[in-house]
Residue frames as a rotation matrix with the C-alpha (Angstrom) as fourth column:
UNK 1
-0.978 -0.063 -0.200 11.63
-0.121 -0.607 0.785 0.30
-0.171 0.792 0.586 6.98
UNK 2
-0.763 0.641 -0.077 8.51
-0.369 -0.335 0.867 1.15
0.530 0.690 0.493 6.32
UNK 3
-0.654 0.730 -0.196 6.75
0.751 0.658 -0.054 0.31
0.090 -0.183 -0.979 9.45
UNK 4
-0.727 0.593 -0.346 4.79
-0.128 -0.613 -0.780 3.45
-0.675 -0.522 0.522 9.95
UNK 5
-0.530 0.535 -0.658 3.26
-0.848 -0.301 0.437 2.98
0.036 0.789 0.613 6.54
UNK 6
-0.701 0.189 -0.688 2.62
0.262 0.965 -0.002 -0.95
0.664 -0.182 -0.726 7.66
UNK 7
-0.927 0.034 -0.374 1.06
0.368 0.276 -0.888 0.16
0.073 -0.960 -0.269 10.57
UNK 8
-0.836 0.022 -0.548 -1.09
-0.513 -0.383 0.768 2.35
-0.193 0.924 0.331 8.75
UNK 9
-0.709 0.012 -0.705 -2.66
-0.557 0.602 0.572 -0.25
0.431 0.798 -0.420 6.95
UNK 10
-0.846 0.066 -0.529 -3.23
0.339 0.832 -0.438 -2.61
0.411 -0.550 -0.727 9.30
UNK 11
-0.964 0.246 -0.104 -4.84
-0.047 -0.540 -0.841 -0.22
-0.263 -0.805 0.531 11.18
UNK 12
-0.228 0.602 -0.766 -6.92
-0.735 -0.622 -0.270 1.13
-0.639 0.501 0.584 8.48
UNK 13
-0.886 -0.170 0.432 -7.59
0.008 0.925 0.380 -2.08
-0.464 0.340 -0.818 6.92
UNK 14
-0.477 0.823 0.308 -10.86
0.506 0.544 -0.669 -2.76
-0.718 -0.163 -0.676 7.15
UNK 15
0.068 0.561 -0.825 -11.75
0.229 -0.813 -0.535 0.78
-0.971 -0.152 -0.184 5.64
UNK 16
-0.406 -0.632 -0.660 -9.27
-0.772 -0.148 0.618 0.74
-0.488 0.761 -0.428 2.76
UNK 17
-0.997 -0.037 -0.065 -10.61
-0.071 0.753 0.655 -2.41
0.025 0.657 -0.753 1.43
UNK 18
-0.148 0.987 -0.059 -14.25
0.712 0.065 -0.699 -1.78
-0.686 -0.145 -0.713 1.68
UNK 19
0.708 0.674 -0.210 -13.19
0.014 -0.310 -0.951 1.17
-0.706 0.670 -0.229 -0.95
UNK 20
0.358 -0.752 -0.553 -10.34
-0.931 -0.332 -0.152 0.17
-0.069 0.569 -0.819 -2.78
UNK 21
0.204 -0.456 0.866 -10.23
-0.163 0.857 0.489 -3.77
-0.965 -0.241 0.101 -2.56
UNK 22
0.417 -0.384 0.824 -7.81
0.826 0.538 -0.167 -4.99
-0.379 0.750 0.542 -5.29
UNK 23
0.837 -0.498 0.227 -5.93
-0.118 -0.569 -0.814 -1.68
0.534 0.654 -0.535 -5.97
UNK 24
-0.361 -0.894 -0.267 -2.26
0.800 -0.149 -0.581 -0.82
0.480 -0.423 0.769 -5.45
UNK 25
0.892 0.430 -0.138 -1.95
0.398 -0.604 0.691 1.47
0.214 -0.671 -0.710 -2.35
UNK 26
0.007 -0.784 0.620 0.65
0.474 -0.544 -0.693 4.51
0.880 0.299 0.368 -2.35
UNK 27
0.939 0.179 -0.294 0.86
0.328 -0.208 0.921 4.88
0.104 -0.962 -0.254 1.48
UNK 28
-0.106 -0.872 0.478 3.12
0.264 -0.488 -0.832 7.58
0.959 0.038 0.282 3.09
UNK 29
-0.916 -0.298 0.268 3.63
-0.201 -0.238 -0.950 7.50
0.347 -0.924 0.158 6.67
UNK 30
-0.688 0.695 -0.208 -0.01
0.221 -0.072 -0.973 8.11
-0.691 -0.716 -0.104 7.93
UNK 31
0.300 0.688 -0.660 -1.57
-0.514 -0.467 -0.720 8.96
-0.804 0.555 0.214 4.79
UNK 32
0.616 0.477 0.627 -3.24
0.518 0.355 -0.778 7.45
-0.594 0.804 -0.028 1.57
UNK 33
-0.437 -0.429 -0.791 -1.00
-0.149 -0.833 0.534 9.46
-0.887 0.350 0.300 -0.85
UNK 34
-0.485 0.292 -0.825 -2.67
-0.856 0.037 0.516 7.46
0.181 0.956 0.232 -4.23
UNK 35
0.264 0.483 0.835 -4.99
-0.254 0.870 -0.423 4.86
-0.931 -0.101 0.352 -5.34
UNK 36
-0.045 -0.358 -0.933 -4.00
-0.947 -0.283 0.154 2.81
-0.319 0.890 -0.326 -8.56
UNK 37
0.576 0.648 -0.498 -5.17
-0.802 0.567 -0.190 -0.13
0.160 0.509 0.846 -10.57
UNK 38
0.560 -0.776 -0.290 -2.03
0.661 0.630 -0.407 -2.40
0.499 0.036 0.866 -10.57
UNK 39
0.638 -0.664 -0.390 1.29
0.631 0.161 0.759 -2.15
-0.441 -0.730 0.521 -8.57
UNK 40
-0.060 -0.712 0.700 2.79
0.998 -0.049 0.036 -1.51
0.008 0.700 0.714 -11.74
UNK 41
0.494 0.633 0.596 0.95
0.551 -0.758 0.349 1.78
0.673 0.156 -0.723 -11.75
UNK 42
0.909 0.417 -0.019 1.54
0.358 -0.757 0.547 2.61
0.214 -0.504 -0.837 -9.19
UNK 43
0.548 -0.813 0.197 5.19
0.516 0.514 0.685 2.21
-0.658 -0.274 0.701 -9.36
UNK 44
-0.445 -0.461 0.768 5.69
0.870 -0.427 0.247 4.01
0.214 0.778 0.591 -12.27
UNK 45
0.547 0.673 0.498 3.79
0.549 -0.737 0.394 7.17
0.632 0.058 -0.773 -10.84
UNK 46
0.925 -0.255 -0.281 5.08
0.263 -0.104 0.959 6.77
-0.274 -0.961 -0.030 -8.00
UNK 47
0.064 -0.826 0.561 8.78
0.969 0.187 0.164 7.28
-0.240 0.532 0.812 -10.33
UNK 48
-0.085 -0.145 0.986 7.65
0.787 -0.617 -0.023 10.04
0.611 0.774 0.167 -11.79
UNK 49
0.457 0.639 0.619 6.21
0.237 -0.758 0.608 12.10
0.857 -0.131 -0.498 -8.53
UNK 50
0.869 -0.289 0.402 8.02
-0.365 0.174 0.915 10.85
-0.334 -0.942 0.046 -5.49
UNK 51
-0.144 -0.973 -0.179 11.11
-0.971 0.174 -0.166 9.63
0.192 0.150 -0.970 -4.64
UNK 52
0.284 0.622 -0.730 11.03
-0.366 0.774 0.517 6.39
0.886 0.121 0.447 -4.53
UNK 53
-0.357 -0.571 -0.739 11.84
0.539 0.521 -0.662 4.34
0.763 -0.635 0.122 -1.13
UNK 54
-0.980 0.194 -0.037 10.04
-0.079 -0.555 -0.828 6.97
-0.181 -0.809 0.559 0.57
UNK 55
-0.037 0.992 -0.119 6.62
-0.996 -0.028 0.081 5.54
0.077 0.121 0.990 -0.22
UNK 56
-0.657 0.076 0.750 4.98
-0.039 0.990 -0.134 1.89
-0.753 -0.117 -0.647 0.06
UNK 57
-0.534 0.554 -0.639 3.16
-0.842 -0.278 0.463 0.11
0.079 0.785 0.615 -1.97
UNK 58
-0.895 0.188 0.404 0.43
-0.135 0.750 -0.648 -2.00
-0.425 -0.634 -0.646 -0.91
UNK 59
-0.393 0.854 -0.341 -2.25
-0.159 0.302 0.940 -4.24
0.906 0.424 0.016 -2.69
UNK 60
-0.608 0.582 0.541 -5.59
-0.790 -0.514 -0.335 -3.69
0.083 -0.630 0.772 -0.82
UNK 61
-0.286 0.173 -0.942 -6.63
-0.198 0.952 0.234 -6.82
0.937 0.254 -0.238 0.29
UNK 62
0.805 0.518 0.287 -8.63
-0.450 0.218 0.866 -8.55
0.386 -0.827 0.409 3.15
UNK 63
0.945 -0.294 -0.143 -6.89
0.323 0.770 0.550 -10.60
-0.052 -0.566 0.823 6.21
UNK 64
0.769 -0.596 0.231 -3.52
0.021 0.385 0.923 -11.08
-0.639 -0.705 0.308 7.16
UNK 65
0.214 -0.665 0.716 -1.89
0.716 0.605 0.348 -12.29
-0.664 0.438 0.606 3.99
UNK 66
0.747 0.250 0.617 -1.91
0.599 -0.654 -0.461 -9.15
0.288 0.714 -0.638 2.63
UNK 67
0.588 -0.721 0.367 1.16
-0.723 -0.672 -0.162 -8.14
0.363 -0.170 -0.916 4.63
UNK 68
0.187 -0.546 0.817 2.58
-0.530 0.644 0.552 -11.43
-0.827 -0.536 -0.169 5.53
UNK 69
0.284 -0.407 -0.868 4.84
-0.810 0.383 -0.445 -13.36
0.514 0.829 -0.221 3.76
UNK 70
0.718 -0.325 0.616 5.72
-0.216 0.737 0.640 -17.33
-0.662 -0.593 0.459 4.88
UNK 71
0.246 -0.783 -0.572 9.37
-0.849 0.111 -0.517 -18.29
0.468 0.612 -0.637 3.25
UNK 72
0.968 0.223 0.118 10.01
-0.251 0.901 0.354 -21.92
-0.027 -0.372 0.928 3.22
């Protein structure tokens, strides 16, 4: 679930966070669909416009940890 929109990212990393570091990202498949201050935001747009589950949402952040999770 949701790797095309992962993949995405990654790719586009570098680019996305040079203009958007610290928002919530509204990423559909291959494409940017929103930019938005907080998760919450974007979460609650995202409610109102989209279905949900058929978008990600991804704080714009540098490095790795920005899509990795470590679960002791």
């Amino acid at each position: 679930m949701f790797s095309e929109e992962l993949d995405f990212f990654i790719k586009n990393q570098d680019a996305l966070v040079k203009q958007h570091l610290g928002k919530a990202l509204v990423i559909q498949g291959q494409k940017l669909c929103g930019v938005y201050d907080s998760a919450l935001d974007a979460y609650l747009q995202v409610q109102r416009d989209q279905q949900l589950g058929k978008v990600m949402i991804q704080m714009c952040l540098p490095g790795p940890d920005a899509y990795t999770t470590t679960i002791n």
